[in-house]
Rosetta silent file (secondary structure, phi, psi, omega in degrees, C-alpha in Angstrom):
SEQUENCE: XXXXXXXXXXXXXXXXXXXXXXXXXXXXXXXXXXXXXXXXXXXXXXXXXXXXXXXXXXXXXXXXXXXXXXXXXXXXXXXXXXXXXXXXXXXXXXXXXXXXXXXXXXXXXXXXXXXXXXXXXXXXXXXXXXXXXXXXXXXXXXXX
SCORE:     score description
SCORE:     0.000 S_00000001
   1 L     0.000  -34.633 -154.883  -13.582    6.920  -24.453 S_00000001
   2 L   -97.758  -33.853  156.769  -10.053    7.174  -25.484 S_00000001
   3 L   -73.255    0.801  177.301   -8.694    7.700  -21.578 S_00000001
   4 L   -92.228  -45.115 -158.576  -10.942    4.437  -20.762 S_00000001
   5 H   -87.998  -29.590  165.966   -9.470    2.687  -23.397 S_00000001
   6 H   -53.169  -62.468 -157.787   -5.390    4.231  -22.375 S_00000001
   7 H   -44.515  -58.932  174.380   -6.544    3.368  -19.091 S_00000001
   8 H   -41.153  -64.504 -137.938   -7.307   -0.686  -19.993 S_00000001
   9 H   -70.394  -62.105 -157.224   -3.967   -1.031  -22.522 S_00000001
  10 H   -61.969  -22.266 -153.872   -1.656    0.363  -19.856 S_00000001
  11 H   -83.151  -48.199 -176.308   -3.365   -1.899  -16.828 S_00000001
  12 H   -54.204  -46.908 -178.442   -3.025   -4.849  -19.375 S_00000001
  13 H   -50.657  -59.913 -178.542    0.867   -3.812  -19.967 S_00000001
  14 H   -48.918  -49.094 -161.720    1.415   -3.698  -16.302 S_00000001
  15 H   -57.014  -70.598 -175.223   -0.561   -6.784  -15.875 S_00000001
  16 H   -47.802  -59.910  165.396    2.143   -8.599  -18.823 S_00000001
  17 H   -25.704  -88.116 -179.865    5.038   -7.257  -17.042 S_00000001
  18 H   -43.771  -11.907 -175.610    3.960   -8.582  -13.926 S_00000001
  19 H  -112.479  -25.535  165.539    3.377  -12.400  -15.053 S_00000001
  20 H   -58.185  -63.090 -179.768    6.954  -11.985  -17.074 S_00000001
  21 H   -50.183  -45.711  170.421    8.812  -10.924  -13.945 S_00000001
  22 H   -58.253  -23.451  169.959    7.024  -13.960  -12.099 S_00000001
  23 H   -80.799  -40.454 -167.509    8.455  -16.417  -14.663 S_00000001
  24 H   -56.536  -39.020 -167.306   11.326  -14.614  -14.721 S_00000001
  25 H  -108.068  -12.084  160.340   11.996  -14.980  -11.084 S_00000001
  26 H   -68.378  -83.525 -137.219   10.759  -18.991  -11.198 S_00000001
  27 H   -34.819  -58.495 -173.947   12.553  -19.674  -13.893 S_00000001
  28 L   -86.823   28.419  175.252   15.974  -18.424  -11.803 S_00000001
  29 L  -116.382   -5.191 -176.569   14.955  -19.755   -8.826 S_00000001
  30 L    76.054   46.804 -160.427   14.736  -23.173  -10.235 S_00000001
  31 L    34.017    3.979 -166.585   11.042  -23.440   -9.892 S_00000001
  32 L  -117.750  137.790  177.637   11.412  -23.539   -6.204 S_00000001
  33 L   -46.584  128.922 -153.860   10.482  -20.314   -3.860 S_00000001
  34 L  -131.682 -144.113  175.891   12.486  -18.015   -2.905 S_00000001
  35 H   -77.039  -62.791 -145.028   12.074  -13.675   -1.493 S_00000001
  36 H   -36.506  -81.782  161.473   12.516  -13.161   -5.306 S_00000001
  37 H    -7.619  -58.671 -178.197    9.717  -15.371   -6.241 S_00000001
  38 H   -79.467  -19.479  170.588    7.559  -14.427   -3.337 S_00000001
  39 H   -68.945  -59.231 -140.236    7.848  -10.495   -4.303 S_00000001
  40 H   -75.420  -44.043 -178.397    7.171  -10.726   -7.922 S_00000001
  41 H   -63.401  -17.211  152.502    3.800  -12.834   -7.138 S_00000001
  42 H   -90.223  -41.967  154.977    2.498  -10.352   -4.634 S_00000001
  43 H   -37.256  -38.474 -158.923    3.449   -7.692   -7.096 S_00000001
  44 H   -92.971  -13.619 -177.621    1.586   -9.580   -9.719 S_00000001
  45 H   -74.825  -77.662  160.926   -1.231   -9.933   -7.240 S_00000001
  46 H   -39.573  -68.676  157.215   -1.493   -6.232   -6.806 S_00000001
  47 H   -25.176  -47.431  179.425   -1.316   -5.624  -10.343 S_00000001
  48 H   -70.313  -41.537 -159.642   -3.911   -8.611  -11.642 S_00000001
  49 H   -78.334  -17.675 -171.652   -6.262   -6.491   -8.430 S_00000001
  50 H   -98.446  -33.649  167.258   -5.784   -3.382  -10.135 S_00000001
  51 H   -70.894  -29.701  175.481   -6.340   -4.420  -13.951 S_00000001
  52 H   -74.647  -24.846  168.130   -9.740   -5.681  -12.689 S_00000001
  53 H   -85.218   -6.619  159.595  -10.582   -2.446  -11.401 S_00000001
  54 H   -62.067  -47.925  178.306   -9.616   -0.901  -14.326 S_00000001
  55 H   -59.960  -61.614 -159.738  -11.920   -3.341  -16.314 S_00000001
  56 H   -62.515  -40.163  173.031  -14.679   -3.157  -13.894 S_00000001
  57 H   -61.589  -45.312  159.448  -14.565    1.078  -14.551 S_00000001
  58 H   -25.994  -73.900  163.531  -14.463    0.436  -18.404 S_00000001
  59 H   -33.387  -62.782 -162.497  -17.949   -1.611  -18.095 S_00000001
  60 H   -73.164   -2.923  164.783  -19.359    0.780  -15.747 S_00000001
  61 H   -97.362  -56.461  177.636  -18.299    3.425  -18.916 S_00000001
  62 H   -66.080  -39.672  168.002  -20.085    1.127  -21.614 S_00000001
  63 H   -61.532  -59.648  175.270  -22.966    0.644  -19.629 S_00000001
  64 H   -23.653  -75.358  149.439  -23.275    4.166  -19.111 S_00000001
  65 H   -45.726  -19.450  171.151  -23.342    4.826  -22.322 S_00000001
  66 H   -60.956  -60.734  133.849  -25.468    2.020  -23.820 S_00000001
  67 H     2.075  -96.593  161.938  -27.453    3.664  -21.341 S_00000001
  68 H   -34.494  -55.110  172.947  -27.430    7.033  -22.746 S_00000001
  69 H   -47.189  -62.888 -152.125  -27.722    5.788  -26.426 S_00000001
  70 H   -58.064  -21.260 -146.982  -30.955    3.219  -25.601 S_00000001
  71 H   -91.916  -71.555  137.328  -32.560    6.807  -23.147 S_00000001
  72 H    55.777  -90.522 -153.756  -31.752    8.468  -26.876 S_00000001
  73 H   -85.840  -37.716 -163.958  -33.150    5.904  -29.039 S_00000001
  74 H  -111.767  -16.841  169.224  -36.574    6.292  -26.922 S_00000001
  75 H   -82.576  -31.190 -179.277  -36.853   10.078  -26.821 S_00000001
  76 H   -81.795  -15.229  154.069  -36.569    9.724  -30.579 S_00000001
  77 H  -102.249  -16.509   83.896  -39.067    7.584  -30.874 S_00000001
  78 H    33.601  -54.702  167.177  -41.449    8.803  -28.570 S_00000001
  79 L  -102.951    3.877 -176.594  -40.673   12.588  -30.616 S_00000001
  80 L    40.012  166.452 -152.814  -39.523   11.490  -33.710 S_00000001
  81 L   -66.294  142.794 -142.293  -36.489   13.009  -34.966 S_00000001
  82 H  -115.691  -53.433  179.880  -36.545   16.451  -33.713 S_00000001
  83 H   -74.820   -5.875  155.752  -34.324   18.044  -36.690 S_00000001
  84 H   -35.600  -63.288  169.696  -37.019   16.974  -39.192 S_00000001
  85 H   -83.052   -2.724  160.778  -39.562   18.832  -37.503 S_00000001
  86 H   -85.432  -40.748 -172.615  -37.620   21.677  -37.244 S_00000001
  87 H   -50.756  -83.099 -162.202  -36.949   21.664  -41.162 S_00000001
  88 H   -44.726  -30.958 -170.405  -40.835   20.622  -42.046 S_00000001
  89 H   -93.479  -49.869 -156.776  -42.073   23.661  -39.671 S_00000001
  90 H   -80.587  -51.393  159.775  -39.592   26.273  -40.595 S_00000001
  91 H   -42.248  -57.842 -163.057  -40.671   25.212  -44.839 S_00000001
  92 H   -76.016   -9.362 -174.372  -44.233   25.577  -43.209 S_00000001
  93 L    70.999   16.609  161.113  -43.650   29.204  -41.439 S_00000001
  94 L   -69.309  168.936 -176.932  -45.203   28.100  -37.979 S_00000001
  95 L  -112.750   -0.883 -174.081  -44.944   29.658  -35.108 S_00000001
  96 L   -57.443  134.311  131.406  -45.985   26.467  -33.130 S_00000001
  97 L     6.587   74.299 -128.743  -43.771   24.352  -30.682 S_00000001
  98 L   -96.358   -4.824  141.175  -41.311   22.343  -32.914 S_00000001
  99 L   -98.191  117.916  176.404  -42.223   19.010  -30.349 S_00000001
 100 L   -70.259 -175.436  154.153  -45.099   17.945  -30.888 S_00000001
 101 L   -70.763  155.380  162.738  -47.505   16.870  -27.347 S_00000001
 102 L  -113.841  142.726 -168.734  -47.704   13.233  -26.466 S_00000001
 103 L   -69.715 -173.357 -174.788  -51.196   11.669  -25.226 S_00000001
 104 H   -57.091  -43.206 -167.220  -51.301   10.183  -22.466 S_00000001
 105 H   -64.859  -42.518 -168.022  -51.405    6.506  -23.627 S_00000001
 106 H   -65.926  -36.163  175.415  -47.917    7.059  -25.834 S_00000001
 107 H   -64.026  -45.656 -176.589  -46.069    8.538  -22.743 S_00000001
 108 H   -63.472  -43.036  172.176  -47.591    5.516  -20.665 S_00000001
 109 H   -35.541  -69.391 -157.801  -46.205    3.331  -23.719 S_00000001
 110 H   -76.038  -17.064 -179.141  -42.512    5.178  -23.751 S_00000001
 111 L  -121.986   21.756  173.504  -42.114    4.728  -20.464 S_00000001
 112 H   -77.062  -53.976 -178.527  -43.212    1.566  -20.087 S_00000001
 113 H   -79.860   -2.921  166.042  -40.179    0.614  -22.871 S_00000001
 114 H   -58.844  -62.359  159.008  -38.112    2.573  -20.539 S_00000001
 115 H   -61.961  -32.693 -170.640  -38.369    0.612  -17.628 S_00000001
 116 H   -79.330  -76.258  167.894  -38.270   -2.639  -19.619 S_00000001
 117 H   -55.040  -14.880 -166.158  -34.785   -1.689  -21.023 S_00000001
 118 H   -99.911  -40.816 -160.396  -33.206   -0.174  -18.032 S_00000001
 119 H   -91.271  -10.678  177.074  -34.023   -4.007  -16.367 S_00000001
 120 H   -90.498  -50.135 -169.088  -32.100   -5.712  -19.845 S_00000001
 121 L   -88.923    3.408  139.751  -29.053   -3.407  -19.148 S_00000001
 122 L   -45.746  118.592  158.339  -28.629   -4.427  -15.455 S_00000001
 123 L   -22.776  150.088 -178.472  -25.509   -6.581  -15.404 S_00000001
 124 L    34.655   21.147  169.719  -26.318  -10.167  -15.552 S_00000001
 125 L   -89.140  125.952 -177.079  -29.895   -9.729  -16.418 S_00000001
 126 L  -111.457   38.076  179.847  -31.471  -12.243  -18.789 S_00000001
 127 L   -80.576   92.310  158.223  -34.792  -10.616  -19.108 S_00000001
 128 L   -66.388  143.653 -155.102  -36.161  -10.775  -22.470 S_00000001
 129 L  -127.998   99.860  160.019  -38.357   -8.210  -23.455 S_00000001
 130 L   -56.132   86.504 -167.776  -41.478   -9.398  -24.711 S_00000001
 131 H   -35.873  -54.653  179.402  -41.245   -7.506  -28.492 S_00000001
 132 H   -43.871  -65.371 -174.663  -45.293   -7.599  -28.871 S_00000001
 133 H   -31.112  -23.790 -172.708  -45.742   -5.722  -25.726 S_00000001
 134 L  -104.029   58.777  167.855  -43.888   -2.632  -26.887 S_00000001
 135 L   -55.234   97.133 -179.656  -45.358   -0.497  -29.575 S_00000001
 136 L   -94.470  -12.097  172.542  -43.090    2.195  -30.592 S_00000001
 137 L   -56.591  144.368  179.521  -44.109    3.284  -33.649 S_00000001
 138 L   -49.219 -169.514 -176.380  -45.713    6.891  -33.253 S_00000001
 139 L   -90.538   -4.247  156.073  -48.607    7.638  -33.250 S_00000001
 140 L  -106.968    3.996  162.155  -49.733    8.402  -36.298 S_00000001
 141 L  -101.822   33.488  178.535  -48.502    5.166  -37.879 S_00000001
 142 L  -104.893    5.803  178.847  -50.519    3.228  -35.499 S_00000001
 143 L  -107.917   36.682 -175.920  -53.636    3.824  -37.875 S_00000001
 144 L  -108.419    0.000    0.000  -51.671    1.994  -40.657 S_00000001
């Protein structure tokens, strides 16, 4: 995160630079074009092309992660918190599988909210996710 975020500040710096030297070189050129003039604005060109890729790989790091979090966020509910059920079983002495199974319908559920979220976190997608459709509580709060 912290070499994404390096990455951005210096691309921005360069980026400042580059529209200072372009004033820099109007300004003593008398607003009118000269080599000077004509350097610093292909310089600044190359620079402004390079801060966007620098942006567009930041995004493509925050989705990724958003990503990661939301894939997360749905194994945890799907399994409920996992160190919980290590605690509660370890108090109980089982010897049992510390995940519990999931039926059929709850998998069919989770990955239902899977797909449905993966299609919200596509760039420019305005695909609301109809909340009734998606029951995540587990399965034993659904007889509550």
């Amino acid at each position: 995160m912290d070499l994404s975020a390096n990455r951005l500040q210096r691309a921005y710096h360069a980026l400042l630079k580059a529209v200072s030297d372009v004033l820099e070189a109007k300004d003593s050129a008398d607003s009118h074009r000269t080599a000077r003039t004509d350097a610093a604005l292909e310089h600044f060109y190359s620079t402004f092309q390079l801060f966007q890729a620098t942006c567009d790989q930041a995004q493509e790091f925050v989705d990724s992660v958003r990503q990661r979090i939301g894939s997360e966020c749905i194994v945890d509910e799907a399994t409920g918190p996992i160190s919980q059920k290590l605690i509660k079983l370890s108090e109980e002495g089982a010897n049992r599988s510390a995940i519990p199974p999931l039926s059929a319908t709850r998998l069919e559920q989770m990955s239902k909210a899977v797909r449905l979220l993966v299609l919200e976190l596509q760039p420019g997608s305005s695909t609301a996710i109809p909340q009734a459709s998606i029951d995540s509580r587990p399965a034993d709060d659904m007889s509550h």
